[in-house]
N, C-alpha and C positions, 0 to 999 in steps of 0.2 A: 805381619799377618793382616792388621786393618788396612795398610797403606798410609797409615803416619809416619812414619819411619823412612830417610831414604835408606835403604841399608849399605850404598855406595859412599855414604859423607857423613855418617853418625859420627859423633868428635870429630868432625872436621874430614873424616875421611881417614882418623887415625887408630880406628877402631870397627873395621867390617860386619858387618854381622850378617848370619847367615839364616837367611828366609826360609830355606829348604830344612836345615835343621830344627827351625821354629816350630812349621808347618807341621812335620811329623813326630815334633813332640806333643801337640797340642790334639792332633788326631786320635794319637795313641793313647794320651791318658785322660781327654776329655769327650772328644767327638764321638769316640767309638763308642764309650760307657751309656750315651746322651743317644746314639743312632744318627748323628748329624755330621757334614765335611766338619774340615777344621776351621774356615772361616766364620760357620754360623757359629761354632764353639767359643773363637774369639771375640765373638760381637756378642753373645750372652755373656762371656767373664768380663767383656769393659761395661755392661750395661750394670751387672754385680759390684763391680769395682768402684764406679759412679753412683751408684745408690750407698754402699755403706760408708764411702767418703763424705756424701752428703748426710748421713745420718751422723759422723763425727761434728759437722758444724751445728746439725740442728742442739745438739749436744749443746753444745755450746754459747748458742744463739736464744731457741724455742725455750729451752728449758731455764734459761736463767732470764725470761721474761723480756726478751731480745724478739724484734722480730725482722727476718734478716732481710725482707724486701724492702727496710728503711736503709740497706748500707750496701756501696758498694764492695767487691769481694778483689784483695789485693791476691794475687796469683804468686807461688813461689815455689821452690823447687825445681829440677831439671825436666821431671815430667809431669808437672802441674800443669802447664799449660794447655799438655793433651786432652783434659779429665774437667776444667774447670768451665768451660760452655756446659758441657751435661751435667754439670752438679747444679750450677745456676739457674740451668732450667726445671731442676726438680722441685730447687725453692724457691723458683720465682722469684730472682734475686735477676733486675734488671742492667746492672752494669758489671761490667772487669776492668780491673787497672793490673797490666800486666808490667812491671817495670823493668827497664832494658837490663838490668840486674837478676832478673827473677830465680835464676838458678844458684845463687850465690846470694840471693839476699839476706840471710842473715848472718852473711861473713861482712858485707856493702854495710847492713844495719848497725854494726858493732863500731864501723868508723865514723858513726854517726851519734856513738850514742857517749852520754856523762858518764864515769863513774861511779859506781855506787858499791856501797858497803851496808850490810842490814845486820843489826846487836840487840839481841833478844837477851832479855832475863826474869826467868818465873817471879813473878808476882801475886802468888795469891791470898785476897782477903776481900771483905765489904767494901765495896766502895764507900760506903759513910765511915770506914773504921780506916782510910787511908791518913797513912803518914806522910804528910805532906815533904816536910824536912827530910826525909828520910829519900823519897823517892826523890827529890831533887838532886840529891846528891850521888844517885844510883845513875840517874839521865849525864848528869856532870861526869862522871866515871866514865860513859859511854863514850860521849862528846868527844873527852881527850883521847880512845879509841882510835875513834874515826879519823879524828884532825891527826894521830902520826901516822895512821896509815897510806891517808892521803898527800902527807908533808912526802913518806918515803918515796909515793908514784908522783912528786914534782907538782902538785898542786899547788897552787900560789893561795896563801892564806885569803883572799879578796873572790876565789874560784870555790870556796866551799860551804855549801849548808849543811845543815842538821838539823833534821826534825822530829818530834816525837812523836810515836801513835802507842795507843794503847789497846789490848786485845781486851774488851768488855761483852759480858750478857747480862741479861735477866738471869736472876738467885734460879738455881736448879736445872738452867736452860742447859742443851744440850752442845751448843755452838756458841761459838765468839764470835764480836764482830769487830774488824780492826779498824781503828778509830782516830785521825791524824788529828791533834791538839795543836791549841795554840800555847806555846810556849810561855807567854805572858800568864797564861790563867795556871799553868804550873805552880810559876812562881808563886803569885799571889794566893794559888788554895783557893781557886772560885771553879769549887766541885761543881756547883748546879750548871756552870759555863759548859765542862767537860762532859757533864752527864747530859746536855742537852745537842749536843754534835755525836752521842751514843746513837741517841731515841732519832735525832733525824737520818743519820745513815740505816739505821736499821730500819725505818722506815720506807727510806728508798727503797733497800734490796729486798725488804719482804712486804713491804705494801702496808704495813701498820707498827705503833711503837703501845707503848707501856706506861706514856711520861705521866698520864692522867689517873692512871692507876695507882703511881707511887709505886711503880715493884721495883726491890732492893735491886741494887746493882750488883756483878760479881768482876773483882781485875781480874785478868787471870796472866799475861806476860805485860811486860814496859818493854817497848822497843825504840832506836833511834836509830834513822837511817840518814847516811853522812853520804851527802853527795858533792863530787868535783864537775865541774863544768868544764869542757875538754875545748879544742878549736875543731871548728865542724868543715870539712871540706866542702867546698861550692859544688853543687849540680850542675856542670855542662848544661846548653841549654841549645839549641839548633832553629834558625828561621824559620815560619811557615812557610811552605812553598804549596801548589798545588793540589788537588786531590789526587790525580790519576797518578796510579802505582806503575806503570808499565813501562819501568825503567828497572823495575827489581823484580820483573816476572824471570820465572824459569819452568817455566811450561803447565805439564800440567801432572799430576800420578793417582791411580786411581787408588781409592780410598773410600770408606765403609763411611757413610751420611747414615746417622743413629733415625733422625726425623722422619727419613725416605724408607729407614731400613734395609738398605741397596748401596751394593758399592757402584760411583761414579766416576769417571774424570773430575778432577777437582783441581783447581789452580794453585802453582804452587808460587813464593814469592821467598826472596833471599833477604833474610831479616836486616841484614849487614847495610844491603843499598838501597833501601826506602828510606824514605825521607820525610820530614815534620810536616802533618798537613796530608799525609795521603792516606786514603780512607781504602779499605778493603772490603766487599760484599762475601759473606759464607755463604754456602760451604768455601773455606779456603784452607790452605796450608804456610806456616810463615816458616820456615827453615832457618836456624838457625847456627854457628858452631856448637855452642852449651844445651841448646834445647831446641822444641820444635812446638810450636804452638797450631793447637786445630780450631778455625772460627768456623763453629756448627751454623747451620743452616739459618738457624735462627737468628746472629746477632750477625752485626758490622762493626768493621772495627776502624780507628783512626789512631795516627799516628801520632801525639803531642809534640810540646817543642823542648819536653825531657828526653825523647824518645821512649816513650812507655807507651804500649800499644793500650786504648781507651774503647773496650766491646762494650756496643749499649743492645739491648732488645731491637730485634725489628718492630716495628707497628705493625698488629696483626689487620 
């Protein structure tokens, strides 16, 4: 409908899709309702789609005291790459890292990452009325947990931690904060050590602590999380060569520029034959087999020597 899409090579070309049935379903149960064709209908649903996408990251970002124009925004999913110039521009979030993976990144991600096992168990009392010996030997119980779970997935005893946190508030508070201890102050029962990694984490995350006040501590679960260290496969890496892309042009298709409000000719580029070092100006189109990424007007994008295409802001 925008002209993101080629509809002759989606999956490769092993999956057609049909423009004329898009069209008149979009007419039918938007445009018409709205008094508009079905173009202006689709450029109002992706403008909708882009705003409450972006309202998921403010979520996540604005409201946990994040503010997102300090980070770039890694792009994921098969049609993420369409949607993440307009969300970027809503938060003024000046860079994308789109990685040659994007559409499968967190299947890429999982070959990458440790093992990990997490063992909760209720704990509740004063923290001044804790049992020391007691809970040592609850963390101990855990430990041996995790180390056979990890023995069973071939972890070599030299590949695993274990560490303790403990889920702590202020007496009556309404939320816990989980709190990663040092194992030594376990042992040894130096509560004011543990209660004092309480009050600075709660500090962080809510901008003030209690410690001056003396208010009661409350435990409320012991947890130990037992992680294996796995072997990480190497990231491919490709020479810089050049800027100029025009070795992976493939013409041009016209498509909806959200900036302009107008659909234009826009250049389209085969993500497959660019190469590390070549820089692309938006509006553009990068096609790809798995996905297809849109550089809005606004940014330019370059190629790394990961292959991760790297969109910064243009300078206004």
């Amino acid at each position: 409908m925008l002209g993101y899409l080629d509809p002759t090579s989606f999956a490769g070309g092993e999956m057609p899709l049909d423009a004329e049935a898009a069209r008149s379903a979009v007419q039918a149960h938007v445009g018409d309702a709205l008094g508009v064709d079905a173009e202006q209908a689709a450029a109002g649903m992706y403008r909708v789609i882009n705003t409450n996408m972006a309202h998921g990251v403010r979520e996540i970002t604005v409201k946990r005291g994040l503010d997102p124009r300090e980070f770039p925004m890694v792009v994921a999913g098969g049609a993420g790459a369409l949607h993440a110039c307009m969300i970027a521009l809503e938060l003024d979030m000046p860079r994308l890292l789109i990685p040659p993976t994007a559409s499968v990144l967190c299947a890429a991600g999982m070959l990458r990452c440790d093992l990990q096992h997490d063992f909760l168990r209720s704990y509740v009392c004063r923290f001044s009325d804790l049992n020391g010996a007691h809970l040592q030997g609850l963390v101990a119980e855990m430990i041996a947990e995790g180390d056979a779970l990890l023995e069973a997935e071939g972890i070599e005893q030299e590949a695993r931690t274990h560490g303790v946190l403990l889920d702590l508030r202020y007496l009556k508070q309404y939320h816990e904060v989980t709190v990663p201890i040092d194992r030594s102050d376990l042992e040894s029962g130096d509560l004011e050590a543990m209660a004092a990694a309480f009050h600075g984490e709660h500090n962080r995350l809510y901008g003030y602590d209690l410690a001056r006040e003396g208010t009661e501590l409350e435990l409320i679960n012991l947890r130990v999380r037992s992680m294996g260290s796995t072997e990480k496969p190497d990231l491919p890496t490709e020479a810089l060569c050049d800027a100029d892309p025009s070795a992976a042009s493939r013409g041009t298709r016209r498509a909806f520029v959200p900036e302009a409000d107008e659909f234009a000719d826009v250049p389209v580029y085969d993500g497959h034959e660019l190469r590390a070092g070549n820089q692309i100006a938006g509006p553009a189109l990068v096609d790809r087999v798995d996905t297809t990424l849109f550089i809005s007007a606004s940014f330019e994008a370059r190629m790394d020597e990961f292959r991760s295409l790297v969109l910064t802001r243009k300078e206004l």
